[in-house]
N, C-alpha and C positions, 0 to 999 in steps of 0.2 A: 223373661223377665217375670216370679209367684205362677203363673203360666201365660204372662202375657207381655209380651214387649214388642217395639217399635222399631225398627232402625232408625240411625240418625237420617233419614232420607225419607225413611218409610217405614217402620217400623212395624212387625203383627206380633206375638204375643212374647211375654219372657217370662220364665216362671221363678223360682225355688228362690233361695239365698243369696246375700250379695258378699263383697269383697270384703278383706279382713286384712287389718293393718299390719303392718312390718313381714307381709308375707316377701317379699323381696329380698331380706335380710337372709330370709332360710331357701331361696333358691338352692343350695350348694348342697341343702343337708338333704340325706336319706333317711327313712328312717331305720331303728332296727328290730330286726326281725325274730328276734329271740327277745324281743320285750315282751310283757306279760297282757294280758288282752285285759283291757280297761273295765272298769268297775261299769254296770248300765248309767248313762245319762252322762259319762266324762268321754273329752274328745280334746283334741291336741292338734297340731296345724303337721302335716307330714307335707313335703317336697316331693318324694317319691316312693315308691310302692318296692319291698326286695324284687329283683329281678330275677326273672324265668329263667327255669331250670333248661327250658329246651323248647322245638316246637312242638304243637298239639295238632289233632285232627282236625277239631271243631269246637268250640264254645258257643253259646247262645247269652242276648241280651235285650233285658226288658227295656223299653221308651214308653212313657209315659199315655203317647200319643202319636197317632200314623204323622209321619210326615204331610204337610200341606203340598208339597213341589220340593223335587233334585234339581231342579232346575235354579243354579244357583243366581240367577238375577232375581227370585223371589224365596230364594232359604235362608230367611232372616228370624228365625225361632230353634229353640233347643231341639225339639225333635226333627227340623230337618236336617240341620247342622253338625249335630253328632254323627248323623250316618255320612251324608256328603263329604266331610271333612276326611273321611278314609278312602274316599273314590275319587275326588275332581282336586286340583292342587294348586294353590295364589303363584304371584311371583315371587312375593316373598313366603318368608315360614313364619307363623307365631308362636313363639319357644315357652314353653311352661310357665317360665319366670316373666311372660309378657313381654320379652327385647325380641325384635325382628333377625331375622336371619336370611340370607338368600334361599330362593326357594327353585321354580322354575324359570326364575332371572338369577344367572349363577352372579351376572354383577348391576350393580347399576349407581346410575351417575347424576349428580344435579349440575349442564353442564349452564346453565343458567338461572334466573331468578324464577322462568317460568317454564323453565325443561328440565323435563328425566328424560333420562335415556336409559332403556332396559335390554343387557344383551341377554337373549333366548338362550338354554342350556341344552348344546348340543348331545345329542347321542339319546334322547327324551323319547320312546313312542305313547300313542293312545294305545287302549287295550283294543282295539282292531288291526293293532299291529303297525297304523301308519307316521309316519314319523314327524313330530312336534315341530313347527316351525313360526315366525314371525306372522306370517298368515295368518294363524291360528290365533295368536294373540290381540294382535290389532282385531280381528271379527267377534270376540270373546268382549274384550273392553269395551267396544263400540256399540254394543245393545244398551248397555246401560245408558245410551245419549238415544236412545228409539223413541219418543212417547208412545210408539206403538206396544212396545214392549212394556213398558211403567217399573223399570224394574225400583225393586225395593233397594236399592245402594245408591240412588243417582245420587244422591246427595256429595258423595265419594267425587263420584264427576261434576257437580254443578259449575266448575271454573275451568272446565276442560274445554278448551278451542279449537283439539285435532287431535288426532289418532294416527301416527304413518309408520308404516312399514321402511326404515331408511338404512337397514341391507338383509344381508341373507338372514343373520337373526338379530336385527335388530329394531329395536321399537321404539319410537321416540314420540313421548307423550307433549305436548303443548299448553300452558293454560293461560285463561283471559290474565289473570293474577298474579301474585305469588300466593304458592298456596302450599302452607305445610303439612295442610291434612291430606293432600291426594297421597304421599308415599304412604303415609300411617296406612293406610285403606287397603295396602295391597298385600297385606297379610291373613285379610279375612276374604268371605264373599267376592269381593270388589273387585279382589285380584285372580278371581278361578280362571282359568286357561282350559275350552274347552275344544273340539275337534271343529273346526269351519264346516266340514263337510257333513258331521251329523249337526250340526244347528239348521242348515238348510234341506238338508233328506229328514229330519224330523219334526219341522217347521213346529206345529198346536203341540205335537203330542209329545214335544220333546223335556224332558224331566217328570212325565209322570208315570205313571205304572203300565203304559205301556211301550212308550219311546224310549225311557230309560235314557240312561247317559252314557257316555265313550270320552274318559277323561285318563288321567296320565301317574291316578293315586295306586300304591300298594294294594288295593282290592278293587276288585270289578262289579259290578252292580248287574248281579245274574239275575234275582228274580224278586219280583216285586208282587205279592198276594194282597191285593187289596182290603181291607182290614184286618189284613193277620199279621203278615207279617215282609222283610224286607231281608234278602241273603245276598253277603259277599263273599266273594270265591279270591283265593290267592290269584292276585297277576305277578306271574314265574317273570316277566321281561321288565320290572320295575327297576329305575336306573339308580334307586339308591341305597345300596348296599345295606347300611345301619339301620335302613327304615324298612327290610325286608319283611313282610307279615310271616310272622311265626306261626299264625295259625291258618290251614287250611280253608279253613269258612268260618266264617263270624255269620251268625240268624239273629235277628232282631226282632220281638215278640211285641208287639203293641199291648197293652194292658191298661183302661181308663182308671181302671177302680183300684185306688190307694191301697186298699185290704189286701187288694189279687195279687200288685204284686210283691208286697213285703214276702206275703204269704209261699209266691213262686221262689223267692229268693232263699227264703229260710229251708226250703224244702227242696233247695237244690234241681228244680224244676230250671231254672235260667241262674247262667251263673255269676252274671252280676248288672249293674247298672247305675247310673249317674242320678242326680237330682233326686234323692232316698223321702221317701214319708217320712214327717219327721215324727209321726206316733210311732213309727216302726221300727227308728235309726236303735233305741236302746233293746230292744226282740233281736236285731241284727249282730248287735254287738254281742250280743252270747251267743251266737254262732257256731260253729266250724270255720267260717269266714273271717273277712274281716271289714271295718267298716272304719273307712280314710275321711279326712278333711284338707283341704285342701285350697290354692289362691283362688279366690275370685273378685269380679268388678262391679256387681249387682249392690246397688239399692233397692231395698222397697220403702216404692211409696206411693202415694195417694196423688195422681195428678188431677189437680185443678182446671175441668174441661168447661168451666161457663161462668168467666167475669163478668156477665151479665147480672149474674144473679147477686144475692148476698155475700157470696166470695171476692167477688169484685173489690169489695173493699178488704185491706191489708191489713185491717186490724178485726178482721172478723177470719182470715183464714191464719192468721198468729195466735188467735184465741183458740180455735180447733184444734192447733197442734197444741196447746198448752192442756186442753183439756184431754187430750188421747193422754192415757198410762201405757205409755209406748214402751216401758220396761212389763207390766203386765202383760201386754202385746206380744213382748219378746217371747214371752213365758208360756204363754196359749198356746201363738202361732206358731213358733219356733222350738218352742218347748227350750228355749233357750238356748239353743246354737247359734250365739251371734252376738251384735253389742246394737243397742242405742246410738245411733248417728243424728244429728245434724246437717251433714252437708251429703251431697247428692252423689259424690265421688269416693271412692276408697283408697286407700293410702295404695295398693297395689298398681293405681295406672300414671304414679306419681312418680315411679324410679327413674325417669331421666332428669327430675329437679333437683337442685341441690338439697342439704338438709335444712339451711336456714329458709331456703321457699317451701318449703316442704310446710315445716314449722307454723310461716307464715299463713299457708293456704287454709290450715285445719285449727289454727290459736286465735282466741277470742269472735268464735262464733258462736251466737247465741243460742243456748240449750234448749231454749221454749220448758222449760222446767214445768212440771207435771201443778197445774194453783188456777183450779176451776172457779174461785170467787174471782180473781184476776181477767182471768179469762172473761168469766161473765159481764164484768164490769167493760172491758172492750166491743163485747159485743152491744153494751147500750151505749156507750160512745157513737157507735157505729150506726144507731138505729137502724139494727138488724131483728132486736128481738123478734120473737115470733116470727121470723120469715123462713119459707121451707128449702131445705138442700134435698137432693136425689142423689143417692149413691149406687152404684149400677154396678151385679155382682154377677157369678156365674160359679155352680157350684165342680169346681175345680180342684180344690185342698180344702183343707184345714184352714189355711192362713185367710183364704177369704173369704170365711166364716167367720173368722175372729173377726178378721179387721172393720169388717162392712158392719158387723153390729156393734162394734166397739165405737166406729164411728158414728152410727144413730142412736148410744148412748151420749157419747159426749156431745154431741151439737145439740141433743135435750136437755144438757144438765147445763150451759149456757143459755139456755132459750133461745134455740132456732128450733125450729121444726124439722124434723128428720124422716125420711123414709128409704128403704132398699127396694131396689126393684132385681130381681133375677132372670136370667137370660138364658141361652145355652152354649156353652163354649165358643161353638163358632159364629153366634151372636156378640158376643164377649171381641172377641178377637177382633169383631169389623170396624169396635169403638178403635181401632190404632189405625185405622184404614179409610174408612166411611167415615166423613163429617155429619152426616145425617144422622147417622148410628148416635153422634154424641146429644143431638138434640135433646133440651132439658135434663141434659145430666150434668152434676156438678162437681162429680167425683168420680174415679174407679181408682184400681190397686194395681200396679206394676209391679213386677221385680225386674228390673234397667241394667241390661249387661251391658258395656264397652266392649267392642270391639275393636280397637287398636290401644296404644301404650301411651294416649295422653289422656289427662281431663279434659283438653279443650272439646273431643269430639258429646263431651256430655252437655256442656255449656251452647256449642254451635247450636242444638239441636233446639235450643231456647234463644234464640234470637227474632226480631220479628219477623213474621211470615211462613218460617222453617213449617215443613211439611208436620212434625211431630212435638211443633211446638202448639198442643192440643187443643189449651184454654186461649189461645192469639194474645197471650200476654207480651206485650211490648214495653222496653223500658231503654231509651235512645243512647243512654250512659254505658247501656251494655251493651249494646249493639256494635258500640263505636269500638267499646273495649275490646269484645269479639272479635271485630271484623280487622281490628289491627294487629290482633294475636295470632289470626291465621298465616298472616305475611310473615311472621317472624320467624327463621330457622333454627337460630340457637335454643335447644331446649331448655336451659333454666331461663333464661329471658322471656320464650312464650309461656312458660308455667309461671313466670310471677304476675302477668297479665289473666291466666287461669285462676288465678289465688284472688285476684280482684275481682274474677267472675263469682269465685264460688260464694265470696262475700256476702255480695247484691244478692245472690239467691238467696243466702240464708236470712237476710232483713226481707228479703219481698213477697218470699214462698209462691212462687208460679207452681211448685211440688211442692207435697211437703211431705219431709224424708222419713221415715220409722223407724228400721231396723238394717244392716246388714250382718251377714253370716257367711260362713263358708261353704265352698263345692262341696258335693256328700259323693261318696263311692261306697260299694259293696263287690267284695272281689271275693264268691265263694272257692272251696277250699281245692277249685281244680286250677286256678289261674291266679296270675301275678304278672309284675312288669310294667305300671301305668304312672305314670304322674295324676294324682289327684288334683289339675289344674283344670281352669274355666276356658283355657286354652284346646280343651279337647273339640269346641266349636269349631275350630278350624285347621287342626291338626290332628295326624294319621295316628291319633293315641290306638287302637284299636290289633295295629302293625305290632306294638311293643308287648302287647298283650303276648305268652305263652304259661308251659305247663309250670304248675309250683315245683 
């Protein structure tokens, strides 16, 4: 999420750009590839990337950042995600366009208001060659219900009541509830299906750089170099055809610094990579390459972590948003890949609503229009003047350089008192984690992916108590709404309850929302084959990769 995000459960850092409207409409469209390569600083939404000529030997690809953990009960961030996603595999699949698809559950059943029933996909091995069964999956699920483990998805399970194996492949989930969100869940993370037998032989050490993983994905996870780098090897015995990896090895290059790796990119040092510097995206674009846009579900915005303080009151964190020039913001931070939002959600996790909820979720919400006297004048309503906010940054991009001082302009030019305090990445990252990390802080910057195909999972995460509901903002009208929208199966009918959540956020600002934009790719001039989707988190994009 900017480089910092939460899961709805548990959340640690999310970076770059968020989701961009009517991407769903262009699900179908390709783009093409005898179009002219765009003027610097123009960008277009593409569905999919022309398709590989063949396979390749080897390609290599920059990340941002070393993974934290493979260990998918805690790879809840882009740089762990992208690699894990071509190695370890859900029950269901999340398809480019954000609709669920079966995955290593070839079917599954709602045979009650509070069961699933998932049958296992026979003929499946792990890359130790031994073969995929119901075992596996009930022991994979079942961590996430450990406190010993903590993993970062329980949220996925909080209304699970059992776990059973009830035949040779089949798994029958249970919950206190009804609950709509545990299916959505099992297309990311929540749903990874790993070996029983290396979770217990690899007990501590399993998903780090040296216990490594034994999962069921088109690539194997051969060798893990502690701040270098992170190599997949073709697995020849992958059961599904279409999703064969074309390329022999995929290398994954860790690079902190913004400069390095535009710099690697243009120079054909690495040949491509996801979440692009946005000083760098128009350098890219005159390439030999090329450089994609694409769906995603990110917001950025500024979560509000201490009601205690001067935020506390609602007409002092509606004045902050009025006084941020969150179109200049767009413009700094993003250099303008992206729009001005209001609400905390992006039309792309909207496609199972109808168009009139649709309509409804995103029409007449309040813009917070850019009127610093207004603004000020709320904050002496408020008797806030002169009281100080702490905004808590970490020098990670561009964007949270903009936004942090952008921020301690505007709460000056209302009269509060403003200051940044700077941290270090992994400082940064423990505010989504560490309660204590937040102490006296009254602000930091997310960019908030979704990880499944509703808005409710953005709303749940804002209810009282919720692990990642950061500032313990509480509002019992939404609570109710929430907790009654979880039970509801039909999709438009829980999205017109979502459209009543997203409402209440936009009058009460618990976040308060900036900008979203779209997924950035860079696919130098040896490779092709990718959907430029935010779905590459949890799907084998990496497999579709071959030669131009």
């Amino acid at each position: 999420m900017s480089i910092l995000r939460t899961p709805a459960g548990r959340r640690s850092v999310a970076l770059v750009a968020g989701g961009v409207v009517a991407l769903v409409a262009l699900s179908g469209c390709a783009s093409d590839p005898a179009a002219e390569k765009p003027a610097a600083g123009e960008w277009e939404l593409t569905a999919q990337t022309p398709e590989a000529s063949g396979d390749i030997d080897s390609y290599s690809w920059v990340s941002y950042a070393e993974p934290y953990s493979l260990d998918y009960a805690y790879a809840f961030d882009y740089a762990d995600n992208q690699v894990l996603a071509n190695v370890c595999e859900s029950l269901l699949r999340l398809e480019p366009d954000y609709s669920l698809s079966p995955g290593l559950a070839e079917s599954y059943e709602q045979t009650s208001p509070t069961t699933w029933v998932y049958t296992i996909r026979d003929g499946v091995t792990f890359h130790d060659g031994t073969p995929l069964t119901a075992a596996d999956a009930v022991a994979s699920m079942s961590r996430h219900l450990d406190p010993a483990v903590g993993s970062s998805w329980y949220s996925v399970y909080q209304n699970v009541a059992s776990i059973e194996q009830t035949g040779d492949l089949e798994v029958t989930v249970t919950t206190t509830i009804p609950d709509s969100q545990f299916n959505q869940g099992m297309g990311g993370s929540a749903g990874v299906i790993e070996s029983a037998a290396t979770l217990a032989e690899k007990g501590a050490d399993y998903g780090n750089s040296t216990g490594l993983v034994n999962c069921t994905g088109p690539f194997e996870l051969t060798e893990w170099k502690s701040g270098e780098s992170v190599t997949l090897t073709r697995f020849d015995d992958y059961w599904d055809e279409d999703l064969a990896a074309k390329s022999g090895e995929v290398k994954f290059v860790f690079m902190g610094d913004a400069t390095a790796r535009v710099n690697a990119l243009k120079s054909g040092d690495v040949d491509g990579g996801w979440m692009l510097p946005v000083d760098g995206i128009a350098q890219l674009q005159q390439t030999s390459g090329d450089v994609y846009f694409g769906l995603n579900t990110a917001v950025s915005s500024l979560i509000v972590s201490n009601l205690d303080g001067p935020l506390g009151d609602v007409r002092v964190r509606q004045a902050l948003l009025m006084a941020l020039d969150r179109d200049g913001i767009l413009e700094a931070a993003a250099k303008g890949f992206g729009e001005v939002t209001s609400a905390l959600t992006t039309e792309s996790v909207w496609g199972a609503a109808s168009d009139a909820t649709r309509e409804e979720a995103f029409s007449g919400l309040d813009d917070y229009a850019y009127d610093v006297e207004a603004a000020k004048q709320l904050v002496e309503e408020a008797g806030a003047t002169g009281q100080k906010i702490v905004i808590k940054t970490a020098p990670l991009g561009n964007d949270f350089a903009v936004i942090s001082q952008a921020t301690v302009a505007a709460a000056q030019s209302i009269g509060l008192e403003a200051e940044i305090e700077t941290v270090t990445p992994s400082a940064y990252t423990a505010l989504f984690s560490d309660p204590s990390a937040r102490e006296g802080v009254d602000l930091f910057y997310t960019v908030w992916y979704l990880s499944s195909p509703d808005p409710l999972e953005m709303y749940g995460v804002l209810r009282t108590g919720e692990f990642s509901n950061y500032g313990e903002w509480s509002n019992p009208e939404f609570d109710a709404i929430a907790n009654e929208a979880v039970g509801i199966f039909d999709p438009d009918e829980r999205a017109k309850k979502s459209a009543e959540l997203q409402h209440i956020a936009n009058e009460e600002l618990p976040w308060l929302p900036l900008f979203n934009g779209p997924t950035t790719l860079y696919l130098g001039e040896r490779i092709t084959g990718v959907a430029p989707s935010v779905n590459y988190l949890y799907y084998p994009w990496a497999a579709t990769i071959g030669a131009r």
